[in-house]
Backbone bond lengths (Angstrom), bond angles and torsions (degrees), N, CA, C in turn:
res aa  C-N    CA-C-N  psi(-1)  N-CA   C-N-CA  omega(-1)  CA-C   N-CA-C  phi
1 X - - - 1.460 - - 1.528 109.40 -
2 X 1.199 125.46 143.28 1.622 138.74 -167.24 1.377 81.60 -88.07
3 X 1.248 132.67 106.85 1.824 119.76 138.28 1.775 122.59 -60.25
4 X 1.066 91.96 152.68 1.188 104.22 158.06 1.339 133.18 -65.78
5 X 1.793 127.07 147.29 1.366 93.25 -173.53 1.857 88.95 -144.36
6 X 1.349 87.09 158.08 1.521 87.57 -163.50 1.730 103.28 -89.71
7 X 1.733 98.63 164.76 1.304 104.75 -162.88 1.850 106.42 -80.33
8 X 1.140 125.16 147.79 1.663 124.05 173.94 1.278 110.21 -92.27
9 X 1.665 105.71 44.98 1.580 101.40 171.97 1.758 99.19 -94.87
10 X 0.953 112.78 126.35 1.499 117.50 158.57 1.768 136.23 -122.18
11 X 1.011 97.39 59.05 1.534 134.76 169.26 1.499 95.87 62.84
12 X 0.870 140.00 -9.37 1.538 135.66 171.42 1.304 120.25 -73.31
13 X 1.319 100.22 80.62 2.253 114.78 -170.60 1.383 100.05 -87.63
14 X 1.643 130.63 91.20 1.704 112.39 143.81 1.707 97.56 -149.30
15 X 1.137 117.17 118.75 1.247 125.22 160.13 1.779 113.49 -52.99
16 X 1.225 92.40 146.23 1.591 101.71 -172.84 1.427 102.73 -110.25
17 X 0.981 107.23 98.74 1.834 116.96 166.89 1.478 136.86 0.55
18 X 1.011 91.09 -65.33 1.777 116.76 155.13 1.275 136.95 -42.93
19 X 1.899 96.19 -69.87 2.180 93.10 167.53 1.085 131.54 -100.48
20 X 2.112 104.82 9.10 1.398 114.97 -152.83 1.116 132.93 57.44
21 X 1.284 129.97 -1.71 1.934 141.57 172.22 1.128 90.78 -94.64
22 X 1.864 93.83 140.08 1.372 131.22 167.30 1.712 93.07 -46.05
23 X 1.506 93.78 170.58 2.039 85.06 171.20 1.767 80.94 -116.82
24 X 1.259 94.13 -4.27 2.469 83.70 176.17 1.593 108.14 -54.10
25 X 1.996 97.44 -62.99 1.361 98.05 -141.91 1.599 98.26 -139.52
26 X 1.571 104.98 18.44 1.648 118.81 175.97 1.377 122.78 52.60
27 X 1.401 108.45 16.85 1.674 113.25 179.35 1.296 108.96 -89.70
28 X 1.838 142.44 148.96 1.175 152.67 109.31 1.651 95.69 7.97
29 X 1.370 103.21 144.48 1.263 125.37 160.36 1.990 121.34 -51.96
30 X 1.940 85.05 -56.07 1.352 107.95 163.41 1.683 123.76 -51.92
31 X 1.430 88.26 -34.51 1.861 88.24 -168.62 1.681 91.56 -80.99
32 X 1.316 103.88 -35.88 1.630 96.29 -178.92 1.794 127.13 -42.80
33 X 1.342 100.54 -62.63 1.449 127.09 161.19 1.765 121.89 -58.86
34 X 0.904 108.76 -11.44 1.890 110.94 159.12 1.458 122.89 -123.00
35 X 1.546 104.98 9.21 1.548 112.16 -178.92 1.768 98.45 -47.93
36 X 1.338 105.73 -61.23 1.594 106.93 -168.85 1.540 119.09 -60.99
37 X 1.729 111.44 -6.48 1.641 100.85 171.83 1.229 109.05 -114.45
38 X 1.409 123.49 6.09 1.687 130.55 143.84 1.694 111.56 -33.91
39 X 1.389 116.17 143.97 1.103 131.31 174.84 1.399 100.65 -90.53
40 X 1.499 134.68 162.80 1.434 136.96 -150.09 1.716 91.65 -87.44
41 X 1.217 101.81 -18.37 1.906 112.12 179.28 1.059 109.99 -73.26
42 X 1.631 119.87 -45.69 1.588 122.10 -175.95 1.996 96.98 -76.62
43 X 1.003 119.25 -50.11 1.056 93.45 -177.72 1.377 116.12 -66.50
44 X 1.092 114.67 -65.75 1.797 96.24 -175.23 1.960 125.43 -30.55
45 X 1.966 93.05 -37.14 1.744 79.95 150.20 1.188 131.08 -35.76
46 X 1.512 106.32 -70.32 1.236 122.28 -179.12 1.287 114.18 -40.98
47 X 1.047 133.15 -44.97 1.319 126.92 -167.32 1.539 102.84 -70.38
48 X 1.348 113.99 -62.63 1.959 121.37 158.89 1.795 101.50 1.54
49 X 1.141 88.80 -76.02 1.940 113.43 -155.97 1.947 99.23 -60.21
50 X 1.066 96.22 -47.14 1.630 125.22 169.75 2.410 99.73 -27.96
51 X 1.231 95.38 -83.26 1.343 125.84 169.61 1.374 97.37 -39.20
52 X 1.231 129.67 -73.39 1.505 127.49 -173.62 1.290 116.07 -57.29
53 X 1.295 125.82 -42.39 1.554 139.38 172.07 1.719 109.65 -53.42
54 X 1.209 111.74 -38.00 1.974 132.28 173.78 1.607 105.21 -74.06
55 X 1.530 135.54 -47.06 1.116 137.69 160.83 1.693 100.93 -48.30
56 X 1.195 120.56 -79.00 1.548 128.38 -145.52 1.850 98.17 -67.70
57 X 1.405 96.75 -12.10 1.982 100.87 -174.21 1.633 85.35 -82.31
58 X 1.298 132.85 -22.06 1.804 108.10 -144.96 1.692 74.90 -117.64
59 X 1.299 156.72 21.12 1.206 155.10 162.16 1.402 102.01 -113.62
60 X 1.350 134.96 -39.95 1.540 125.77 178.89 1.941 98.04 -72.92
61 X 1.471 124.81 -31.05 1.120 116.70 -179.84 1.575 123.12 -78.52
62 X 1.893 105.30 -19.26 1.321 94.23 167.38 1.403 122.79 -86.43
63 X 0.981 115.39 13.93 2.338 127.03 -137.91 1.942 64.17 -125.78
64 X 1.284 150.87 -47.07 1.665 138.18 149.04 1.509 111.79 -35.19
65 X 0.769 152.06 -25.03 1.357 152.61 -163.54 1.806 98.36 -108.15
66 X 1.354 113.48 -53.49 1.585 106.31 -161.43 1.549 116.89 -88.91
67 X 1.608 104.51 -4.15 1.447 114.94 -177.65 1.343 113.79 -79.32
């Protein structure tokens, strides 16, 4: 059975200029607004890509510190 999977919005709405991700829940504007016509497959992608986007944010923010 396909579950359902819940959205990683967590009320923190402002896109960041720069990578275009929310700083809430690291989605596209776009991905925001078609989350609900995603198939439970595309989202759980999404969520995948999601995780990697949160890694590569907390290494570009320390690579600020060592430069």
């Amino acid at each position: 059975m396909d579950e359902a999977v819940e959205s990683p919005c967590v009320r923190v709405c402002a896109i960041d200029a720069k990578s275009g991700y929310c700083h809430g829940c690291f989605r596209t504007l776009r991905e925001i607004s078609y989350w609900t016509t995603y198939t439970h497959a595309q989202q759980r992608a999404l969520l995948e890509e999601i995780e990697q986007r949160k890694v590569a944010g907390r290494i570009d923010s320390l690579h600020q510190f060592t430069e």
